[in-house]
N, CA and C of each residue as an Amber inpcrd file, in Angstrom:
protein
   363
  21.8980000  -7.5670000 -21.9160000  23.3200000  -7.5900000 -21.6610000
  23.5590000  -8.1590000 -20.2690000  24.4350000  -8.8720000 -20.3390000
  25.1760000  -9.6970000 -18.5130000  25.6420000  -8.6800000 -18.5930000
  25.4830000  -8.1200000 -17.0190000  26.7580000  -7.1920000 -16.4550000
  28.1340000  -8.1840000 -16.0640000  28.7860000  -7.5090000 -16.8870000
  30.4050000  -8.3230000 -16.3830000  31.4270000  -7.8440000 -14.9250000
  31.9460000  -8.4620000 -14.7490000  32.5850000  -8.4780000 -13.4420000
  33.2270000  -7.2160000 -13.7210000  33.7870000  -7.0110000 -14.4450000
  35.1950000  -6.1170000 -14.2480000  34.1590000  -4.5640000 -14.4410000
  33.1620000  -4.0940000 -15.0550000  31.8920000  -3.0380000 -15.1060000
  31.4570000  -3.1330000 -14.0850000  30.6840000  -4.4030000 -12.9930000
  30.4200000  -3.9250000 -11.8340000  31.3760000  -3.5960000 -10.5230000
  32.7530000  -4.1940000 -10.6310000  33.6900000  -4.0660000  -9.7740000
  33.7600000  -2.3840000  -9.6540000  34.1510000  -2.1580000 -11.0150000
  34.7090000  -0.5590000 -11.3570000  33.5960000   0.5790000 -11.0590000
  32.2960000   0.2130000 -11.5410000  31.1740000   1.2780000 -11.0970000
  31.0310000   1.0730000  -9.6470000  31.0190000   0.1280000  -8.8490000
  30.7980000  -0.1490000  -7.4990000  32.0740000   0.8660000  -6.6420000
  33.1530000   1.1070000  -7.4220000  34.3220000   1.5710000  -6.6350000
  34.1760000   2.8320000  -6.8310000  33.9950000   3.3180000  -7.9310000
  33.6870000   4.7050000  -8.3060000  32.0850000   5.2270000  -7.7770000
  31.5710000   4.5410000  -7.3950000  30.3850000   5.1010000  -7.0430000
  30.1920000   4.9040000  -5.4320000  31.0980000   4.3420000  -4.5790000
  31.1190000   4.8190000  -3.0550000  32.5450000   5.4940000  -3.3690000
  33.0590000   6.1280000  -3.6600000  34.4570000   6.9900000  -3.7590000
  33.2760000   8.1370000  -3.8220000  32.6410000   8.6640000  -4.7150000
  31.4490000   9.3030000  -5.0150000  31.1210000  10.0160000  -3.9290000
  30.0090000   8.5560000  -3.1590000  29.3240000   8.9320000  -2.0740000
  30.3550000   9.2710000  -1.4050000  31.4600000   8.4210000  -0.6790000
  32.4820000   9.4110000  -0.0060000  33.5020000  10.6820000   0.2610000
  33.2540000  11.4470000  -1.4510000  33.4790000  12.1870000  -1.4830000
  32.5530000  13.4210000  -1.2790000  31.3200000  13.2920000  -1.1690000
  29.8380000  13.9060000  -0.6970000  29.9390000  14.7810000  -1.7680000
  30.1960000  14.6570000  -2.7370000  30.2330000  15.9300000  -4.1420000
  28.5250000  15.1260000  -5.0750000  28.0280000  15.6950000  -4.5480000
  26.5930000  15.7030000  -5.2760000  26.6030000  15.3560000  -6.7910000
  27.3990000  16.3130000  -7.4700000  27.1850000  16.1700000  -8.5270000
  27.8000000  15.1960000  -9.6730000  29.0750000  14.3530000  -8.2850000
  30.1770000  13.2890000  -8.8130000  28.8470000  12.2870000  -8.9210000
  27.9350000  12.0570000  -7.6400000  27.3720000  10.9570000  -6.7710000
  26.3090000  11.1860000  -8.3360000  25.7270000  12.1320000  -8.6430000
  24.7970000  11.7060000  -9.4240000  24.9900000  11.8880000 -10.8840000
  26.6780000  11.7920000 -11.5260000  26.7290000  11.4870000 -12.4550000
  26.5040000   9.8160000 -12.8830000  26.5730000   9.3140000 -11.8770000
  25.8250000   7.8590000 -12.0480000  24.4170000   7.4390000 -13.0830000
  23.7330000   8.5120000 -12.9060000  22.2160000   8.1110000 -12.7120000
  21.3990000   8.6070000 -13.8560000  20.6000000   8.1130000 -14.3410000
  20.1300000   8.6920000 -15.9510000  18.9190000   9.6020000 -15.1970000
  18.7580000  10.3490000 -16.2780000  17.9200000  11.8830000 -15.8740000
  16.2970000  11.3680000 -15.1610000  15.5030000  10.3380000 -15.6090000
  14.5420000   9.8690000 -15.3690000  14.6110000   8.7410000 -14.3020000
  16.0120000   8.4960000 -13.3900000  16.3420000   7.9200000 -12.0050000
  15.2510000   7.8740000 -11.2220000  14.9460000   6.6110000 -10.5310000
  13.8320000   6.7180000  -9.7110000  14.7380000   5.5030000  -8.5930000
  14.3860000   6.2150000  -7.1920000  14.7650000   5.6220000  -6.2460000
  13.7550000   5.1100000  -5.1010000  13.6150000   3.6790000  -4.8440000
  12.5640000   3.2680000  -3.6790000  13.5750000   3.2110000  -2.6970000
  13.2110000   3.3980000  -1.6510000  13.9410000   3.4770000  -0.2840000
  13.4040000   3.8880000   1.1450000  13.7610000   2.8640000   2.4650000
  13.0260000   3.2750000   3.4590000  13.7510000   5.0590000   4.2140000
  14.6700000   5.4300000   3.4070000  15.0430000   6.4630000   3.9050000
  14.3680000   7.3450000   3.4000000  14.0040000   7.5750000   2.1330000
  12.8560000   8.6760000   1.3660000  11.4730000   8.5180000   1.9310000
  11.1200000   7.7860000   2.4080000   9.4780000   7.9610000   3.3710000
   9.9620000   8.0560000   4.5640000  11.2930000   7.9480000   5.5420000
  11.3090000   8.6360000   6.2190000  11.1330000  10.1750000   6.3990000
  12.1970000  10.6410000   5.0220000  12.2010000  12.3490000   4.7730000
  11.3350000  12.8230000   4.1360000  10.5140000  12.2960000   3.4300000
   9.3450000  12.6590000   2.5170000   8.2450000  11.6220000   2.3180000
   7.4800000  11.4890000   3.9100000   6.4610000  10.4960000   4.1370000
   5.4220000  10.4420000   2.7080000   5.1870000  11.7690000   2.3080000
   3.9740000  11.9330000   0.6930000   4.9940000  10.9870000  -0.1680000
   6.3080000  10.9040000  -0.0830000   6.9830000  10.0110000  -1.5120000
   6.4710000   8.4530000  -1.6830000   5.8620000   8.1550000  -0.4240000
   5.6330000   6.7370000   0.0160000   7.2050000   5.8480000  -0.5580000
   7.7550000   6.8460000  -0.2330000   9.0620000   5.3970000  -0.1870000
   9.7490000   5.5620000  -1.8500000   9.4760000   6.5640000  -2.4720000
   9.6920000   7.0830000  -4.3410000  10.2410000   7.8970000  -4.3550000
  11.3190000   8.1990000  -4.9660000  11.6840000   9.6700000  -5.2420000
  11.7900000   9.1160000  -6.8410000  11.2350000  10.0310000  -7.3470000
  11.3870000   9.9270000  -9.2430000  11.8630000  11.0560000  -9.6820000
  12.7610000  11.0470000 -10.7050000  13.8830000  12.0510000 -11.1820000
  14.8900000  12.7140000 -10.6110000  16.0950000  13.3610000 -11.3710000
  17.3190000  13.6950000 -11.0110000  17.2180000  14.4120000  -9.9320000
  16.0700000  15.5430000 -10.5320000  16.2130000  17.1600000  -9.6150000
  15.7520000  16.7890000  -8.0200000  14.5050000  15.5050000  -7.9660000
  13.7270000  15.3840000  -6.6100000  15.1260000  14.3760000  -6.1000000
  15.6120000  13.7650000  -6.6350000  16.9110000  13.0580000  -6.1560000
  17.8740000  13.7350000  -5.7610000  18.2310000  14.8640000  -6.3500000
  19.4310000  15.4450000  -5.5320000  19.0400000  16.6010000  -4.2670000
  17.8290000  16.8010000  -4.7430000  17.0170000  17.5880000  -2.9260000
  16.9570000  16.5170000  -1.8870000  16.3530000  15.2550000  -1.9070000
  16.7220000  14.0200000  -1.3300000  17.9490000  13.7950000  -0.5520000
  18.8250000  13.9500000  -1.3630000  19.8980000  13.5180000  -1.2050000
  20.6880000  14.7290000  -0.6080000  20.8590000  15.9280000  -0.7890000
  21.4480000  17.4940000  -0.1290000  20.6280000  17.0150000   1.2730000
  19.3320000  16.6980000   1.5830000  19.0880000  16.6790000   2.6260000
  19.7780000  15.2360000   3.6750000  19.8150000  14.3470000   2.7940000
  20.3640000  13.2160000   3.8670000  21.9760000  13.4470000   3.6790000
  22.6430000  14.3690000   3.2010000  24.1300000  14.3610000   2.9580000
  24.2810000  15.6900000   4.3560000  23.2550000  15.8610000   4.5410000
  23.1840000  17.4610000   5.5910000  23.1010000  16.1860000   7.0360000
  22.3130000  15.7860000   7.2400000  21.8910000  15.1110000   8.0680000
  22.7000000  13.9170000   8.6350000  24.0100000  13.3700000   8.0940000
  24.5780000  12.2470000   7.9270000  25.9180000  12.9620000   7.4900000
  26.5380000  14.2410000   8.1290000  27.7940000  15.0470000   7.3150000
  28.8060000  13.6420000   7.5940000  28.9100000  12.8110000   8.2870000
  30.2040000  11.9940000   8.5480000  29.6780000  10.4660000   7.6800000
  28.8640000  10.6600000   6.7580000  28.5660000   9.5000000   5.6740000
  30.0240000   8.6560000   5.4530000  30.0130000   7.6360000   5.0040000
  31.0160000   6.8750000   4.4350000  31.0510000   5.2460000   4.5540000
  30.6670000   5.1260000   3.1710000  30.8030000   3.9040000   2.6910000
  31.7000000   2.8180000   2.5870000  31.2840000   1.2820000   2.9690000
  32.5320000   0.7770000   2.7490000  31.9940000  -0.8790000   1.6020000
  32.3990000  -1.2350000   0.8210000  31.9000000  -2.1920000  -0.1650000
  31.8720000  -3.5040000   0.8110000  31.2410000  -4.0540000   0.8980000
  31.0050000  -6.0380000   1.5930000  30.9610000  -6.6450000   0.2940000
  30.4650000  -6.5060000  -0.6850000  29.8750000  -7.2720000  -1.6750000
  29.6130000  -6.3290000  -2.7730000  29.7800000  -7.4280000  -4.1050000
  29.1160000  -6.5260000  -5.6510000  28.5130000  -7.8740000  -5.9260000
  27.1470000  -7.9400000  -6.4230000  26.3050000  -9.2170000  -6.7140000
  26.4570000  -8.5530000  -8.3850000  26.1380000  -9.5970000  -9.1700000
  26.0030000  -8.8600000 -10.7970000  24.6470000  -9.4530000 -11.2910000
  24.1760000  -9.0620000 -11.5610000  22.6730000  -9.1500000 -12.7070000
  22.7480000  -9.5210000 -14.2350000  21.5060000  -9.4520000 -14.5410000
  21.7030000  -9.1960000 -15.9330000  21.7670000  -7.8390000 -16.6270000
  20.6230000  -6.7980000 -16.1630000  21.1650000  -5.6740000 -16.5070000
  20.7320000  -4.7970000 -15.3290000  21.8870000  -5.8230000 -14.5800000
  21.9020000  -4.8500000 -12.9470000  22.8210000  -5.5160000 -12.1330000
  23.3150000  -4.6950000 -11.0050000  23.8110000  -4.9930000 -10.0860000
  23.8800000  -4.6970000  -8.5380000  24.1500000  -5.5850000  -7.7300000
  23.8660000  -4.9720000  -6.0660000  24.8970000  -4.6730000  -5.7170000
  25.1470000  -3.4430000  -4.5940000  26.1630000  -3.0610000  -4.2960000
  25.9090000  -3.4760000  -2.8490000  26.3980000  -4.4880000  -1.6560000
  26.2560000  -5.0850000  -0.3990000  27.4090000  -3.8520000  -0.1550000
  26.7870000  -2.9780000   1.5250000  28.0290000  -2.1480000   1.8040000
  27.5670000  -1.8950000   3.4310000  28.8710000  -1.2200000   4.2050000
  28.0840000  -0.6420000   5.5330000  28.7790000   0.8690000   5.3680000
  27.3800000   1.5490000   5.8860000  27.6860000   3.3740000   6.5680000
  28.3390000   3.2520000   7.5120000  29.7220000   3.2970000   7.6690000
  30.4540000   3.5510000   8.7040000  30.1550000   4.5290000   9.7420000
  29.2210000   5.8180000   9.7650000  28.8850000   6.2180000  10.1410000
  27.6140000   5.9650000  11.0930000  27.0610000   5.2190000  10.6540000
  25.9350000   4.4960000  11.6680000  25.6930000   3.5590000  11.4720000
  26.9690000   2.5970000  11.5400000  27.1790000   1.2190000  11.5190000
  25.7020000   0.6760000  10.3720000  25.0860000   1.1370000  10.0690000
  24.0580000   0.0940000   9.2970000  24.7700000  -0.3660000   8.0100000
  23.9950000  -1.9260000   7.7830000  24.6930000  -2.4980000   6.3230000
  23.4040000  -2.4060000   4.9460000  23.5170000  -2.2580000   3.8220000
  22.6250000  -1.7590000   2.7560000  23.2030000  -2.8800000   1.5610000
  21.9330000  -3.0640000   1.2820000  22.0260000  -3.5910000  -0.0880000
  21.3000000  -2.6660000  -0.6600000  22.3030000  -2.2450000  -2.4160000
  21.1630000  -1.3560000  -3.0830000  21.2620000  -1.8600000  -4.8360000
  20.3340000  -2.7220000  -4.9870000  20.0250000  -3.3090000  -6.2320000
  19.9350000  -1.6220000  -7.4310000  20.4030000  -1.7040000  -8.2910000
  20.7720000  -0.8600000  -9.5050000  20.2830000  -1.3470000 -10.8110000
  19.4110000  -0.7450000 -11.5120000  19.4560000  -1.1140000 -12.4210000
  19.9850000  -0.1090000 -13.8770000  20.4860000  -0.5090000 -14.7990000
  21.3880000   0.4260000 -16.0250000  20.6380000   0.2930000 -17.3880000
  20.2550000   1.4570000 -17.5730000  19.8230000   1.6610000 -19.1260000
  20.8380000   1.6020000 -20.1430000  20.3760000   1.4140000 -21.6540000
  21.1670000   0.9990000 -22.4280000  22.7210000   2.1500000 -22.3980000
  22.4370000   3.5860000 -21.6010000  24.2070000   4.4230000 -22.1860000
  24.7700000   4.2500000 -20.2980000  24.4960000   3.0500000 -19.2470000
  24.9440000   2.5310000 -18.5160000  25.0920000   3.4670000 -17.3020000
  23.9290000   3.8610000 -17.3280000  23.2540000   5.1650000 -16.2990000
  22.5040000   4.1930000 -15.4590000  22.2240000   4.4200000 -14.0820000
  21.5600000   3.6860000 -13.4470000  19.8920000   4.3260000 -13.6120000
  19.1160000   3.5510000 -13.9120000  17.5590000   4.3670000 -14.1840000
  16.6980000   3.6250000 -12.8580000  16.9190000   3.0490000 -12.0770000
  16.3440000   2.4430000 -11.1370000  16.7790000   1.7850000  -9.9960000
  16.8690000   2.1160000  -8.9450000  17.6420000   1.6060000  -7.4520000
  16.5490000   1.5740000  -6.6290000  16.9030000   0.1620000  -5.7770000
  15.9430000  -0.3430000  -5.0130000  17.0240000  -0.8200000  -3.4500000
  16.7260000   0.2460000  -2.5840000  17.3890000   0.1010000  -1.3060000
  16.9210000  -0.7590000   0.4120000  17.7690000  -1.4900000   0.3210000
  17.1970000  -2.1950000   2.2080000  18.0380000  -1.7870000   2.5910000
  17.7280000  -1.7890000   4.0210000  18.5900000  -1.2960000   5.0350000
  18.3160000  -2.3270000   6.2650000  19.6340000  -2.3280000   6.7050000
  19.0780000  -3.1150000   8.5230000  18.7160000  -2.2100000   9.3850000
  17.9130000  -2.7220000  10.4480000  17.2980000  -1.9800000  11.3670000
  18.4820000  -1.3990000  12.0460000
């Protein structure tokens, strides 16, 4: 399936509204149960993950901890790139000025099952 414009516009908006609303359980209705996230922020907090967090439950301990750590989080969209059965969300943490690209990828009931995060220094 092409991801179409008007599916990545709308998940991209609803999913930093999400993160900006810091409601855990909004942020990870996104994400299919078997979610696996690479990221240089998870081997910061969990050097053994080497940079992996795999599944919902190790994702939302992950995440309670960088939502603790980062209480003034907030997202702002630069960019939505579209895929074929994915899309990038280009954004900056207003909170510590850094800008993120985070490539997504969506299983067939349009759950994200795979995110792959950069960050600027």
């Amino acid at each position: 399936m092409l991801m179409n414009k008007v599916f990545a516009q709308h998940f991209a908006a609803e999913w930093v509204e999400a993160w900006n609303s810091h409601q855990l359980d909004r942020i990870l209705s996104h994400y299919a149960d078997d979610f696996c996230i690479e990221t240089p922020m998870a081997l910061k907090l969990f050097p053994e993950s080497q940079g992996v967090i795999s599944g919902k439950d190790l994702v939302r301990q992950y995440w309670t901890l960088g939502l603790e750590k980062i209480p003034d989080l907030h997202f702002e969209i630069l960019d939505v790139l579209i895929g074929v059965n994915s899309l990038a969300i280009y954004y900056i943490n207003t909170a510590t000025n850094k800008k993120s690209v985070e490539l997504m990828s969506f299983n067939d009931q349009l759950k994200v099952n795979k995110a792959v995060v950069c960050y600027t220094e």
